[in-house]
Backbone as JSON Lines, residues from 0, in Angstrom:
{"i":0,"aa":"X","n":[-150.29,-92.89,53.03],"ca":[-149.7,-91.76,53.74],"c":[-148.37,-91.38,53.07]}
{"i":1,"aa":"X","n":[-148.14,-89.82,52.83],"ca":[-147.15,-89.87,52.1],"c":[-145.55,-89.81,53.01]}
{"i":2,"aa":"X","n":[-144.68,-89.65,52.52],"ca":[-143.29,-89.96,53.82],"c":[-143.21,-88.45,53.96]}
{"i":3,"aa":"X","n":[-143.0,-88.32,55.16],"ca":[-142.67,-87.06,55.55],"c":[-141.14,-86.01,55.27]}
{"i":4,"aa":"X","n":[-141.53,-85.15,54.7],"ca":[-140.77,-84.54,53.58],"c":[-139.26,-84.26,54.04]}
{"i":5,"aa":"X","n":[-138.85,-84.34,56.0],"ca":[-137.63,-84.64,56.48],"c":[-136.83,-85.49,55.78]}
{"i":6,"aa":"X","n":[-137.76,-86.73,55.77],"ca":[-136.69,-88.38,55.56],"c":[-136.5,-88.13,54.04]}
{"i":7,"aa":"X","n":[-137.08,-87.46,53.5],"ca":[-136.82,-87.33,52.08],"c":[-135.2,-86.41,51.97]}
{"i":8,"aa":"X","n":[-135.58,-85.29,52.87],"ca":[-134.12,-84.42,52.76],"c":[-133.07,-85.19,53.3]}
{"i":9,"aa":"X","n":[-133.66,-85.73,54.09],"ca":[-132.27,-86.51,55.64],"c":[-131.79,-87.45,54.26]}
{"i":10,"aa":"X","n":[-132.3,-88.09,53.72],"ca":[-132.0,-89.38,52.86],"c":[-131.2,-88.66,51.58]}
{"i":11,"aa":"X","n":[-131.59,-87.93,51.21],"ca":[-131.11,-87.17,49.2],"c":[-129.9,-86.72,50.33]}
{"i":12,"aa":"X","n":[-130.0,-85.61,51.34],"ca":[-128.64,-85.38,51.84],"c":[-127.99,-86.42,52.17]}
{"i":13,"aa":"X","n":[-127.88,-87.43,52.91],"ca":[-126.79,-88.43,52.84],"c":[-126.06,-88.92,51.65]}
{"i":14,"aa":"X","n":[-126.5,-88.68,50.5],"ca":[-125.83,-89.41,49.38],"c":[-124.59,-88.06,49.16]}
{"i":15,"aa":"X","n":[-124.76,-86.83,49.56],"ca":[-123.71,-85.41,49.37],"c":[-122.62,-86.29,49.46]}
{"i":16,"aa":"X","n":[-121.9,-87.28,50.27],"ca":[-120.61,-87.33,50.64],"c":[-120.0,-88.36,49.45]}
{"i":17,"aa":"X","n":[-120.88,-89.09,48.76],"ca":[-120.14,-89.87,47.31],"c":[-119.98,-88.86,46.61]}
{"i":18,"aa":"X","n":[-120.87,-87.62,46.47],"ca":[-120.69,-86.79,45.53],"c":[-119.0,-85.95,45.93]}
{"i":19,"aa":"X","n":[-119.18,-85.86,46.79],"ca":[-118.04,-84.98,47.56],"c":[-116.52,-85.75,47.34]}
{"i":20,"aa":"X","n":[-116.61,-87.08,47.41],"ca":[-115.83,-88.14,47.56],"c":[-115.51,-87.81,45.73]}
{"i":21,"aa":"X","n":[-116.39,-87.83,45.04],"ca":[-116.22,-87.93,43.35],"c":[-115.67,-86.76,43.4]}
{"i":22,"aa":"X","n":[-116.45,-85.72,43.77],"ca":[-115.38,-84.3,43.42],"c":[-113.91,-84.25,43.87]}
{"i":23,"aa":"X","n":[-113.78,-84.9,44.95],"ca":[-112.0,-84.78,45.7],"c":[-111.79,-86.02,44.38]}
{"i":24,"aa":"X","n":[-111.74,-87.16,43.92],"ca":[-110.91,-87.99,43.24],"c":[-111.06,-86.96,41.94]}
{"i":25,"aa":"X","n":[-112.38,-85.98,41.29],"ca":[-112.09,-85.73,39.93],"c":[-110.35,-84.38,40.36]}
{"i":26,"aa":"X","n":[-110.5,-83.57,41.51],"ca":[-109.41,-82.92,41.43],"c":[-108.05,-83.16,42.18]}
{"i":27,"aa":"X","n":[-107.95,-84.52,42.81],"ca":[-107.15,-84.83,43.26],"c":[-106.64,-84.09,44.52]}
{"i":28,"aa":"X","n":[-107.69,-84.58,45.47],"ca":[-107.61,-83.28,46.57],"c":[-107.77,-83.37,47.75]}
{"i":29,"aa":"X","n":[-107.19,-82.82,48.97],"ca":[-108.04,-83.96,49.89],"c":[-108.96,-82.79,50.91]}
{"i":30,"aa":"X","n":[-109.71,-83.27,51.9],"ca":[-110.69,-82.62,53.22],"c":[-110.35,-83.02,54.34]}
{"i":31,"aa":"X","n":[-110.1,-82.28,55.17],"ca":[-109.81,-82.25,56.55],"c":[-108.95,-83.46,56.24]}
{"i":32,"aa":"X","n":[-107.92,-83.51,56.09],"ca":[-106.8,-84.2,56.31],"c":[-107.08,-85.83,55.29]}
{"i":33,"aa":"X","n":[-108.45,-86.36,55.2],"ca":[-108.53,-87.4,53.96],"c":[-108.89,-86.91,52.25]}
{"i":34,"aa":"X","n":[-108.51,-88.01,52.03],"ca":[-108.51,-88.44,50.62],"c":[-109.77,-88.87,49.87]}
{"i":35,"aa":"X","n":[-110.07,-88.71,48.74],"ca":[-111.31,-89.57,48.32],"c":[-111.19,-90.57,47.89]}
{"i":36,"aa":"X","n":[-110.42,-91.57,48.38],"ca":[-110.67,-92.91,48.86],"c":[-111.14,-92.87,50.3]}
{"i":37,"aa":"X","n":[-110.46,-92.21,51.36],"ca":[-110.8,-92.1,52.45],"c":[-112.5,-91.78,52.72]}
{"i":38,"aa":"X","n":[-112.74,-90.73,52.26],"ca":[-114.81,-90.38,52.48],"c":[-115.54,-91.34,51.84]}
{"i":39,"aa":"X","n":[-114.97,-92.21,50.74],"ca":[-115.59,-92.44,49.74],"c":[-115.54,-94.35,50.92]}
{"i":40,"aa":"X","n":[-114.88,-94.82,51.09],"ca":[-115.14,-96.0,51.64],"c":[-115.3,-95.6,53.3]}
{"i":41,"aa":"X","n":[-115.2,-94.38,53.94],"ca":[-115.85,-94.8,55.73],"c":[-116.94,-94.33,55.46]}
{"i":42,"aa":"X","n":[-117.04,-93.59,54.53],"ca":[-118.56,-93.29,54.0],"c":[-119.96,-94.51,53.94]}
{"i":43,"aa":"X","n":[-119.22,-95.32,53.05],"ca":[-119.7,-96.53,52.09],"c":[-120.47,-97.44,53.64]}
{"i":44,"aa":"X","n":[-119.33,-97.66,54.18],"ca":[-119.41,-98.09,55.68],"c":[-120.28,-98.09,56.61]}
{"i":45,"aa":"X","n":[-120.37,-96.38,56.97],"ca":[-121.31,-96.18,57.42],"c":[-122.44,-96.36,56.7]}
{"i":46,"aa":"X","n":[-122.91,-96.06,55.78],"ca":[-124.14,-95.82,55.13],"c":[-124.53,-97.47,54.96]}
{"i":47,"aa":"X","n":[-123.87,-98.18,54.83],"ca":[-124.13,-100.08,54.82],"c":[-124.15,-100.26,56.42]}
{"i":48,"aa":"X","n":[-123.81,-99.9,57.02],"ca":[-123.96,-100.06,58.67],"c":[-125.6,-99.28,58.67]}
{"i":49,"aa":"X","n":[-125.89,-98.52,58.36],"ca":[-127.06,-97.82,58.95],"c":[-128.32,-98.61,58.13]}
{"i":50,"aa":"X","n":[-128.08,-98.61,57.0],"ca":[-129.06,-99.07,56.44],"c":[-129.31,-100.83,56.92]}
{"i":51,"aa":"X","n":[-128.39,-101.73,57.02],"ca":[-128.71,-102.89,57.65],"c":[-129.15,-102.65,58.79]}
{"i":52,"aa":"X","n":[-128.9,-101.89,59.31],"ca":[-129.18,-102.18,60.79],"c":[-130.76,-101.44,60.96]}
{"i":53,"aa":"X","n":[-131.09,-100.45,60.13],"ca":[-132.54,-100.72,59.87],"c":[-133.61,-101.54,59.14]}
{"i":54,"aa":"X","n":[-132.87,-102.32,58.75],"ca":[-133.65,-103.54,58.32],"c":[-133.45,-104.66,59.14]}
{"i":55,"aa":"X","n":[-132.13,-104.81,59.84],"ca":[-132.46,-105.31,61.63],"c":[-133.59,-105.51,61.99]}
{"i":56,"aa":"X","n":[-133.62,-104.42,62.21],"ca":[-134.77,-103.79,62.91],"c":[-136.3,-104.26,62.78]}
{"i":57,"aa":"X","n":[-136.29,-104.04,61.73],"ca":[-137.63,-103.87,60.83],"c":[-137.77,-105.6,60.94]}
{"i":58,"aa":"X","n":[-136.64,-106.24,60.39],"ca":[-136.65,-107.64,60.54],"c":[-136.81,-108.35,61.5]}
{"i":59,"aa":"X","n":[-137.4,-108.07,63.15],"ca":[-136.92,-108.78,64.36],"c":[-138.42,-108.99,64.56]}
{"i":60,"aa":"X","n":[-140.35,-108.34,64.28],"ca":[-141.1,-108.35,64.41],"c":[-142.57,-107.89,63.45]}
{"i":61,"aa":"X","n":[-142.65,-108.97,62.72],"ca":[-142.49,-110.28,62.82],"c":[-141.0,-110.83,62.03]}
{"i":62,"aa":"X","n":[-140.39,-111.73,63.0],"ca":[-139.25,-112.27,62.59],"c":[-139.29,-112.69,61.15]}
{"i":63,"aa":"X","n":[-138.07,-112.48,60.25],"ca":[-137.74,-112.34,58.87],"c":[-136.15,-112.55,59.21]}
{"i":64,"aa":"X","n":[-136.26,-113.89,58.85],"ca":[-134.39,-114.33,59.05],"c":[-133.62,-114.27,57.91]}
{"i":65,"aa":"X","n":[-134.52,-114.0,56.41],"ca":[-133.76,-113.91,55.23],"c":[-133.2,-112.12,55.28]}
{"i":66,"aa":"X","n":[-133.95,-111.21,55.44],"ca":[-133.75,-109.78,56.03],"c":[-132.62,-110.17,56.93]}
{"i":67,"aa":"X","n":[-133.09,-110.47,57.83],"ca":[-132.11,-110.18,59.17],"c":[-130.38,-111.1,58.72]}
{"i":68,"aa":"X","n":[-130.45,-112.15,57.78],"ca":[-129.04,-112.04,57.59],"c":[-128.46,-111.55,56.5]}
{"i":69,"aa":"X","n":[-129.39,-111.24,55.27],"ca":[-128.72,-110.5,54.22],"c":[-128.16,-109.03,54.55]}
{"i":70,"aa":"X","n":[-129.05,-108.22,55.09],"ca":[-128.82,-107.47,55.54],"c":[-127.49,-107.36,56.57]}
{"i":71,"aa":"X","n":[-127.12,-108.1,57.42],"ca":[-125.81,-108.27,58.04],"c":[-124.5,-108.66,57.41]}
{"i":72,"aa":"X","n":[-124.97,-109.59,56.61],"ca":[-124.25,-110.1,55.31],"c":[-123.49,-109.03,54.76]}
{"i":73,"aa":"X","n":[-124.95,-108.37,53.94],"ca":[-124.11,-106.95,53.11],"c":[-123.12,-106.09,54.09]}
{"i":74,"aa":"X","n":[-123.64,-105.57,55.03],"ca":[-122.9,-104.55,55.88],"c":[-121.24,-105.28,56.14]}
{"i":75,"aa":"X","n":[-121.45,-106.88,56.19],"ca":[-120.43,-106.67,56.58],"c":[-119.37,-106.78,55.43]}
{"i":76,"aa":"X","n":[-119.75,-107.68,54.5],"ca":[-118.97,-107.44,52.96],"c":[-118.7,-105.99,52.8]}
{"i":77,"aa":"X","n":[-118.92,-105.09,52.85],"ca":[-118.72,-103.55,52.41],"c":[-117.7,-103.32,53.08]}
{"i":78,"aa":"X","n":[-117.61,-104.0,54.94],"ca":[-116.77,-103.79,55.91],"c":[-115.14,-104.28,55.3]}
{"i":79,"aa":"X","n":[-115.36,-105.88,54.88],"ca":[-114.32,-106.24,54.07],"c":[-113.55,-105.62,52.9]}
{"i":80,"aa":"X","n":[-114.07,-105.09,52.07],"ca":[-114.01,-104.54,50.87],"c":[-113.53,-103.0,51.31]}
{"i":81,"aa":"X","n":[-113.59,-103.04,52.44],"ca":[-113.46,-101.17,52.57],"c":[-111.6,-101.31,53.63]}
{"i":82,"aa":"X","n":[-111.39,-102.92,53.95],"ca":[-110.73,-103.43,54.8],"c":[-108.96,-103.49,53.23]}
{"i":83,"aa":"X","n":[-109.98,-104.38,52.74],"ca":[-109.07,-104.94,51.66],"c":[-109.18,-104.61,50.3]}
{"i":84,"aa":"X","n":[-110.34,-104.21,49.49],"ca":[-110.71,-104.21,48.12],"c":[-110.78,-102.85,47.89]}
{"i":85,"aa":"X","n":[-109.83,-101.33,48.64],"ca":[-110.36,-100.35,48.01],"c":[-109.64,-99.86,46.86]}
{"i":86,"aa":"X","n":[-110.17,-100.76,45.88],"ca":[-109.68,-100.61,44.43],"c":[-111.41,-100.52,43.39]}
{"i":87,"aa":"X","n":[-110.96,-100.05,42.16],"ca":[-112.35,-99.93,41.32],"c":[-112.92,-101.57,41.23]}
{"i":88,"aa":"X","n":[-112.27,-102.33,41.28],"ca":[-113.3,-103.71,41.18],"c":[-113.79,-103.82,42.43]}
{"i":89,"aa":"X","n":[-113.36,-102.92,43.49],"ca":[-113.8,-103.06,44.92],"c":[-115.51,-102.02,44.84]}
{"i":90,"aa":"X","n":[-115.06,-101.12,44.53],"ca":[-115.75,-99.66,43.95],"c":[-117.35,-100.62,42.73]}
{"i":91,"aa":"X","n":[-116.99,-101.6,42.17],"ca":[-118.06,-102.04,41.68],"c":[-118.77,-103.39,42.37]}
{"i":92,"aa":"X","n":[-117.8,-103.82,42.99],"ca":[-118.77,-105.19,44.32],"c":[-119.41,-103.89,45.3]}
{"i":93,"aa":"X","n":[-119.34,-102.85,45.42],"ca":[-119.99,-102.41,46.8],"c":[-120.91,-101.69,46.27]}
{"i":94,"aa":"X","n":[-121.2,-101.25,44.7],"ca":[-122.79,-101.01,44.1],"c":[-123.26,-102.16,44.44]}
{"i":95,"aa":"X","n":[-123.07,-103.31,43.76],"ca":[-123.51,-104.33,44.09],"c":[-124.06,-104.45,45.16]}
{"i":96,"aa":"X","n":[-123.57,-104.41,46.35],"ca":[-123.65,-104.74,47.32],"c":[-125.23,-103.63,47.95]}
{"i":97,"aa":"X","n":[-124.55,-102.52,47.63],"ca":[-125.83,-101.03,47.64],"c":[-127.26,-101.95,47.45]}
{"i":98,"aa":"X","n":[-127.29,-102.37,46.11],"ca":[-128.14,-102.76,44.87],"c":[-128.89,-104.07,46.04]}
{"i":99,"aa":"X","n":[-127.82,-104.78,46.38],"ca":[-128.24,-106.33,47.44],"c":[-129.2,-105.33,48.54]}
{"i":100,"aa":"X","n":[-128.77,-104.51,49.09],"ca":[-129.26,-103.46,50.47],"c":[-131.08,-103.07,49.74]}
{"i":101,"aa":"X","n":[-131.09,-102.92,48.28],"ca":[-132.04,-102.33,47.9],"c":[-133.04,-103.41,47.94]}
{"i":102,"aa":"X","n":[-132.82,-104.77,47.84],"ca":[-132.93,-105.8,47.48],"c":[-133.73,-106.38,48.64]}
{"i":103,"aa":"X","n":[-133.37,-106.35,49.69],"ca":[-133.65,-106.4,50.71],"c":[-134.55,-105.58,51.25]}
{"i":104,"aa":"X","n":[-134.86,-104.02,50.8],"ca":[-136.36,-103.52,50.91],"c":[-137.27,-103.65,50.31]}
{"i":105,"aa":"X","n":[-136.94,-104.36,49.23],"ca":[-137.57,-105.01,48.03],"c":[-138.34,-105.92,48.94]}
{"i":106,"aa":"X","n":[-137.58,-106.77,49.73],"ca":[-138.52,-108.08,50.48],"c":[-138.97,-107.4,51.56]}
{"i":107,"aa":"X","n":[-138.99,-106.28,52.25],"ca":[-139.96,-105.79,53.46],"c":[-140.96,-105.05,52.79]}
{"i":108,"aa":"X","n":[-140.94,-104.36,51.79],"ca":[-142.0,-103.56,50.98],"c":[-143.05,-104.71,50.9]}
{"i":109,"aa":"X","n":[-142.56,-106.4,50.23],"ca":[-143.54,-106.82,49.92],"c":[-144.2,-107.47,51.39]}
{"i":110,"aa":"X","n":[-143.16,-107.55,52.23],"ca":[-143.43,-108.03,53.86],"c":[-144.36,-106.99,54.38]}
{"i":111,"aa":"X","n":[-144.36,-105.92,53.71],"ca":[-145.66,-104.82,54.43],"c":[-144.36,-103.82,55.58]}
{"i":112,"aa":"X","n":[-143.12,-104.02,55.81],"ca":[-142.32,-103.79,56.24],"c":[-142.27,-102.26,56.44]}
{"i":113,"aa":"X","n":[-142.03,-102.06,55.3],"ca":[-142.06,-100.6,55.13],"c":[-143.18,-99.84,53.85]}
{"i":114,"aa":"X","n":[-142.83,-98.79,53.49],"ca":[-143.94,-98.62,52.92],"c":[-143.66,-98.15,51.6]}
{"i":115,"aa":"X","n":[-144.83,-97.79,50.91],"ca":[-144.03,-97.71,48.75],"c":[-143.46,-96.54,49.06]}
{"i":116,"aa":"X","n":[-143.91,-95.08,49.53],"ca":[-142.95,-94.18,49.62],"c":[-141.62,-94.44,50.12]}
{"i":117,"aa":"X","n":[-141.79,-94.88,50.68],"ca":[-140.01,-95.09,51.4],"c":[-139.44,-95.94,50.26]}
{"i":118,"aa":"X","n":[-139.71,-97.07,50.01],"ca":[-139.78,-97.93,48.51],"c":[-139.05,-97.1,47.68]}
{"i":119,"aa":"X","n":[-139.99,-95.71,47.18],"ca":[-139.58,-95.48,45.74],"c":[-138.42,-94.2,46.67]}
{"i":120,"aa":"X","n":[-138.16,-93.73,47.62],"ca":[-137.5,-93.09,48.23],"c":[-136.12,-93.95,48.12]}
{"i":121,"aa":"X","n":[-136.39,-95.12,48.28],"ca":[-135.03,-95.96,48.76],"c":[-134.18,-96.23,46.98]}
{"i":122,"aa":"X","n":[-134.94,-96.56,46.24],"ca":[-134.79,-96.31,44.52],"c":[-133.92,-95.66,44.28]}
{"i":123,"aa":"X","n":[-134.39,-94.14,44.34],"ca":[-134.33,-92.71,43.75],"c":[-132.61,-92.69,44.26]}
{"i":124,"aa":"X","n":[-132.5,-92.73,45.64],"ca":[-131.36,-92.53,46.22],"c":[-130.37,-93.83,46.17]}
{"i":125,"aa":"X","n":[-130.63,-94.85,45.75],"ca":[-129.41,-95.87,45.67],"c":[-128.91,-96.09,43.95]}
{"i":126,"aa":"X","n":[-129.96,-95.7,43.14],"ca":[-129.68,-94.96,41.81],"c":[-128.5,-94.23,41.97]}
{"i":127,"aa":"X","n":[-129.14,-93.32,42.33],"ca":[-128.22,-91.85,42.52],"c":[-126.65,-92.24,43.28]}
{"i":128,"aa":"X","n":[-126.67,-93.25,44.09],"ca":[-125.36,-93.64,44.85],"c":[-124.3,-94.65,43.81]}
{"i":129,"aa":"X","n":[-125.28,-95.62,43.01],"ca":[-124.46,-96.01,42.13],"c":[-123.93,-95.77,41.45]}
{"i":130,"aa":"X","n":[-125.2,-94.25,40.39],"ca":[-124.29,-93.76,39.57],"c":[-123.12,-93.11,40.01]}
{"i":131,"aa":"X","n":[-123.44,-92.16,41.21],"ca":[-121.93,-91.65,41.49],"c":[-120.78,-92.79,41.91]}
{"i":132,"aa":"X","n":[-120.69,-93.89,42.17],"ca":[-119.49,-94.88,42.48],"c":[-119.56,-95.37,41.35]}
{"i":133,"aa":"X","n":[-119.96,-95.3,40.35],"ca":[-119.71,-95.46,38.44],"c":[-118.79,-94.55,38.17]}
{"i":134,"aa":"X","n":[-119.12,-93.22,38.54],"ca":[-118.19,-91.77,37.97],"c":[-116.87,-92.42,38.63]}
{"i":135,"aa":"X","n":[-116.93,-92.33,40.25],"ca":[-115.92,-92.59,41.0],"c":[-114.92,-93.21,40.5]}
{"i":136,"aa":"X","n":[-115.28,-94.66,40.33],"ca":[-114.84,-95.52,39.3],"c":[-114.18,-95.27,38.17]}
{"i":137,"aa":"X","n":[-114.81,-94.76,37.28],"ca":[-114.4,-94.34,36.21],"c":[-113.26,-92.82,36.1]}
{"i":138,"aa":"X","n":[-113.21,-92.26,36.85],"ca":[-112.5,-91.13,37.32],"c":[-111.2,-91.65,37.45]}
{"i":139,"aa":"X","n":[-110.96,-93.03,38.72],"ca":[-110.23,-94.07,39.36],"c":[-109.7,-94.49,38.44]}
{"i":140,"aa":"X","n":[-110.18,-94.9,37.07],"ca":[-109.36,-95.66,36.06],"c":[-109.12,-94.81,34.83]}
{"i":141,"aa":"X","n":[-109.32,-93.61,34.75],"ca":[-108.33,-92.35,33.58],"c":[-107.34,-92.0,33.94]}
{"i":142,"aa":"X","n":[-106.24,-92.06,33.5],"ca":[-105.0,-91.25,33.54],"c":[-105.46,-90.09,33.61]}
């Protein structure tokens, strides 16, 4: 069954706000009163809050305790890092961290969890999130 062509938009649109976050750090600029550090880590936040907590989810039946704490794990490392580390070595533990999140649908895909569309859906878009916190990054460290 293929994924229904919403979660495809709902999902490619959520990644707009790293992009948005890269555009305010390339011109030094800010939105509604923040910074792109500011979108760029409550962003990060949320989006590691939502995504664990659907693999929560997914993880509670049939119970999957390696899911259910990596997944909490990550969300909350991002929480830390967004607390204390918002610097570019912070900016490259929280791909990481993205990459761990991907990692983790990696083990419900093969759990039957979810399904290959969502799979190669979940890919396409945490690609796309890293490379932009690469730019970010790299933006972060040019004079």
């Amino acid at each position: 069954k293929m994924i229904n062509r919403w979660i495809v938009v709902v999902t490619l649109t959520g990644a707009l706000p790293f992009a948005l976050a890269v555009w305010l750090n390339v011109q030094q600029l800010t939105l509604l009163g923040a910074d792109a550090a500011a979108w760029l880590w409550g962003y990060s936040a949320v989006i590691a809050a939502f995504l664990a907590g659907a693999q929560w989810g997914r993880s509670l039946q049939p119970l999957d305790l390696v899911s259910l704490l990596a997944s909490n794990g990550f969300a909350l490392v991002v929480f830390a890092l967004a607390l204390w580390l918002r610097t570019n070595t912070g900016v490259v533990l929280l791909e990481i961290v993205f990459a761990g999140l991907l990692f983790v649908d990696r083990r419900q895909l093969r759990l039957g969890l979810i399904s290959t569309d969502y799979w190669h859906l979940r890919i396409g878009v945490t690609a796309l999130v890293c490379s932009l916190l690469a730019i970010y990054a790299f933006v972060s460290a040019t004079p």
